[in-house]
N, C-alpha and C positions, 0 to 999 in steps of 0.2 A: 633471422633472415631466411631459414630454411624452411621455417613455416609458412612463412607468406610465400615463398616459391610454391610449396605444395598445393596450399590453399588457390593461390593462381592458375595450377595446373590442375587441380582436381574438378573444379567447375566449368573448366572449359573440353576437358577428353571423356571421351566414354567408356563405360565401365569396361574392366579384364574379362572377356568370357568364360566361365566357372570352366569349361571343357577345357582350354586351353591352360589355365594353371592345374585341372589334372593330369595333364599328361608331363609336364614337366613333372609333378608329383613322382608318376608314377616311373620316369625317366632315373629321376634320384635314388631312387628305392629300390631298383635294379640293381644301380651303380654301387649302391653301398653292402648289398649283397656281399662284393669282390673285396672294394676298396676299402681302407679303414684310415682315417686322420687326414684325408686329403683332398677335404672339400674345397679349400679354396681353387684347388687344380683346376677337380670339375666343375665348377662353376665359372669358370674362365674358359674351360672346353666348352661351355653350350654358351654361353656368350659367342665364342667365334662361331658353334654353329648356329645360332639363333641368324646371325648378322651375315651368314656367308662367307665368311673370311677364313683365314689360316692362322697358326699358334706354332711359336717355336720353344718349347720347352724344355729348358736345362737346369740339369741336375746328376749329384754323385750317382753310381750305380745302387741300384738295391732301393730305389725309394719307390719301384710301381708306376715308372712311366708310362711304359712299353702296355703293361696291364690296362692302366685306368683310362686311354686309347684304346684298346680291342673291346674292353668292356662295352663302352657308351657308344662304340660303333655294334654291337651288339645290342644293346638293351633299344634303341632307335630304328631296329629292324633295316638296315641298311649294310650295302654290299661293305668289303673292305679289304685292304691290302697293304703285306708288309713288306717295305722294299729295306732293306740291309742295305745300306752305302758301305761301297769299299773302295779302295783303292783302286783297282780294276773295271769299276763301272763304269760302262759306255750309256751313252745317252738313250742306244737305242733300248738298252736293256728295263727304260723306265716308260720310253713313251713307244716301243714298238716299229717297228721297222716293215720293209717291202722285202714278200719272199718268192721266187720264181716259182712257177707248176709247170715242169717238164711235159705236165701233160695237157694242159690246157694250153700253155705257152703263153703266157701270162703272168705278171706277178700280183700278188694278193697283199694285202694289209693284214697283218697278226699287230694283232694290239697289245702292246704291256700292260704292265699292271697298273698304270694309270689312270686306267677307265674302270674307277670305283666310284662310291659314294664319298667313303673315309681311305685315306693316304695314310699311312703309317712311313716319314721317311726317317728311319732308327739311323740315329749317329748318322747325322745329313754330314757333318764336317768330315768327315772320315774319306767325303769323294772327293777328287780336284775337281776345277771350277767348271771344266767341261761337263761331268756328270750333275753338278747342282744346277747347273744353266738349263738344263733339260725342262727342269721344274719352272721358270718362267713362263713362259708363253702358258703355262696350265692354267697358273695361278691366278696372272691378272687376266687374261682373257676368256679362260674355261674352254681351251679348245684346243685340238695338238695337231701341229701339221708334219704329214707321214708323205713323202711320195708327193708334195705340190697339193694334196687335197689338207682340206681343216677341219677334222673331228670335234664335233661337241663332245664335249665332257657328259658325265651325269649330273640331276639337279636332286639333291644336293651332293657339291663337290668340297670339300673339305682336306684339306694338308694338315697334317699334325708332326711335324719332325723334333725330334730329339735331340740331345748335342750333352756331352760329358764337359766339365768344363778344368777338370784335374789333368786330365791329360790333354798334349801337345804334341808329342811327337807323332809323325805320320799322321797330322789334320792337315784341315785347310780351311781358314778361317772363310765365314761366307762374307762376301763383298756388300758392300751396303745395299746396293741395287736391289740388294735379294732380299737381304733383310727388311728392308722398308715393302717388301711382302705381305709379310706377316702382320696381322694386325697387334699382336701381343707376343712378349718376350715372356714368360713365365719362371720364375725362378722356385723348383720345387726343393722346401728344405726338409729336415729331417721330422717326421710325428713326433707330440706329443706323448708323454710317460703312458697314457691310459691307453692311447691309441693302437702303442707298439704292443701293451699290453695283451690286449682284445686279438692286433695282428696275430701274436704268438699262439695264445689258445686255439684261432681257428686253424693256426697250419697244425697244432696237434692232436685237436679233437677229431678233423675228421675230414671228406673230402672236402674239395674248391665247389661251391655253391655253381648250378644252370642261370645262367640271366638269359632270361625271356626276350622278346621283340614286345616292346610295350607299344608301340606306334609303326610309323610306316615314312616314306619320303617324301607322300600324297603331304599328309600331317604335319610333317618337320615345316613342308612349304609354308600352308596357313599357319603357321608359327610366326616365321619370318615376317609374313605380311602382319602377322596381328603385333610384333614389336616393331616396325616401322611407324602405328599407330602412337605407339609412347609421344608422352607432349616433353618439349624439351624449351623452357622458359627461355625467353632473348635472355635475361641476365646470364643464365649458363652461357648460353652461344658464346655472349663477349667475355666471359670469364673463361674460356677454352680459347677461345683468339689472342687474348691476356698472356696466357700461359705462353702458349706461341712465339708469341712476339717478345717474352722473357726472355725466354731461350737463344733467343736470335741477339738480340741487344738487351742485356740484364739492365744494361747504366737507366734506362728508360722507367724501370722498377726501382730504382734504387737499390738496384743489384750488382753492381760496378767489380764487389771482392768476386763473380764467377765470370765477368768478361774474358780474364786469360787463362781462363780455367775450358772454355767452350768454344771450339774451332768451324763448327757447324751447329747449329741447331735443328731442332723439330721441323720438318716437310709439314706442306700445308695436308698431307692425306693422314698424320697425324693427329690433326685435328678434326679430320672426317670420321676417323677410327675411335676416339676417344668419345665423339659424341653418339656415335651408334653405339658403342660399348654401353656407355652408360644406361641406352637406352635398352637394350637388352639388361644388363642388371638389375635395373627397375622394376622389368619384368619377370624376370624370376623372384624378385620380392613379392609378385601381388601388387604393382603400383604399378601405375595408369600416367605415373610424371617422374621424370628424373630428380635425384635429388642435389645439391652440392657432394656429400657425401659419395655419392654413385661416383662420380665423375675423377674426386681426389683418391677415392680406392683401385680406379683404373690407372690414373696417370704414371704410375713408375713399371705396371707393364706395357703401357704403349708406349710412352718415352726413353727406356733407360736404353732400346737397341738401336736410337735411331739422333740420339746425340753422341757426339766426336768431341772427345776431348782432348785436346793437346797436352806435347810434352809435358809441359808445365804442371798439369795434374796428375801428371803420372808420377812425374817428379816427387808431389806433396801427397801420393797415396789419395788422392778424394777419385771416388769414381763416381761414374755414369747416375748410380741411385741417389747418391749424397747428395747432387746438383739437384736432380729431380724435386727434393724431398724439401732443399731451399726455395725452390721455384714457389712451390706449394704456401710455404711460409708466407712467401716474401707477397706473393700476389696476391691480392683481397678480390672478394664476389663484388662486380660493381652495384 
């Protein structure tokens, strides 16, 4: 079935242009410079920047989050900024505030650190809902309003925030609102024996490696447009609508055991995210067509932050991914 999708797609879309999977080439090869055992991270990082979107990635401390963020906002030749959420954080402290000139008599706009390329928001939960709300208006709009005026953002505009998921005390869980932000939930888990290996060597053989600016924000753009290009078969479409519509009413699937398991499902911009995603992953393969596979390896980071499961599963211990993962099962390519 996956062939004939290909074969479908491959006669109707035009060829990758060789320049454009160089620079990804040379994007990765930056990255791994720094990074060691955490490709799938990055590749889920340029998937949201390929597609313009945002990534909230969590994980225990020590696995290279913070890192493999400054890296690839490095190797991309683009501005960057790391905002520390605390407790104390005022909103203006992110997107900037009006400050009087005794001498002009006037007040000016000082812009926060939110007028980057790439956002680094490290341990987002760690602010109340006051200071994450900041991050709204950025995110789906691209633009911050200071003083009654509305600041464009830069293009490309990127959020990358972090979140620990061991610790509780003194967070603040982010509201759905925010989270359905994000195009991707990213769950970073521990390297690989070889990886940790390699890790070790390079912190004792010798300095942290320079990553270069391999491109520019001119480039990242024709990127963008050039994965909008990816062909993405009707059958996928309705196999993502599928998915969706699982979610929402399982019994329709013959999925009836996660009905009281699912108190919400997937938002219809989940299925806009899943299918850009995909389409961006394709494209970092070297493909010109999405595949089913593209699509089944995004689903549990687009979906697992944006189903609500009730009591009842919390109750029997099945979480957010488990559901995801039956969906997957249970729902056939039409």
């Amino acid at each position: 079935m996956a062939h004939e999708i290909a074969a479908g797609e491959g006669a109707a879309a035009p060829p990758l242009q060789a320049r454009h999977q160089e620079v990804v080439v040379r994007i990765r090869e930056q990255v791994r410079r720094v990074i060691v055992g955490q490709e799938g991270l990055v590749d889920r990082l340029l998937v949201a920047l390929l597609t313009s979107n945002h990534a909230l990635v969590e994980g225990v401390p020590g696995l290279a989050k913070t890192l493999t963020v400054s890296t690839l906002a490095s190797a991309i030749g683009c501005s960057f900024a790391r905002i520390q959420f605390t407790p104390d954080l005022l909103p203006a402290d992110i997107t900037g505030t009006l400050v009087f000139s005794p001498r002009e008599g006037e007040f000016h706009v000082r812009r926060g650190p939110l007028f980057v390329n790439v956002v680094l928001a490290d341990e987002i939960n760690r602010a109340p809902a006051k200071a994450q709300s900041a991050l709204l208006e950025a995110m789906q709009e691209r633009q911050v309003s200071i003083g009654g005026d509305s600041l464009g953002l830069p293009v490309p505009f990127l959020v990358l925030a972090t979140q620990n998921p061991i610790e509780h005390e003194g967070t603040y869980p982010l509201p759905e609102a925010q989270l359905d932000r994000f195009m991707m939930k990213v769950v970073v888990t521990y390297p690989e024996r070889e990886a940790e290996r390699e890790l070790l060597a390079r912190s004792i053989e010798g300095d942290p490696p320079v990553v270069d600016a391999v491109t520019s924000a001119e480039e990242i753009a024709e990127l963008c447009a050039a994965v909008r290009m990816v062909e993405v078969h009707a059958r996928l479409r309705e196999y993502i609508v599928r998915l969706l519509e699982a979610s929402r009413a399982p019994a329709r699937y013959r999925l009836g055991e996660l009905a009281p398991l699912v108190e919400y499902g997937a938002s219809p911009r989940a299925g806009v995210f899943l299918a850009r995603g995909a389409q961006a992953y394709a494209f970092l393969q070297g493909r010109n067509y999405v595949l089913p596979e593209d699509v089944k390896l995004l689903a549990p980071d687009v979906l697992r932050h944006r189903l609500v499961t009730t009591y009842e599963a919390e109750a029997q211990a099945v979480s957010a991914e488990q559901i995801v993962e039956r969906l997957l099962e249970g729902v056939g390519i039409p």
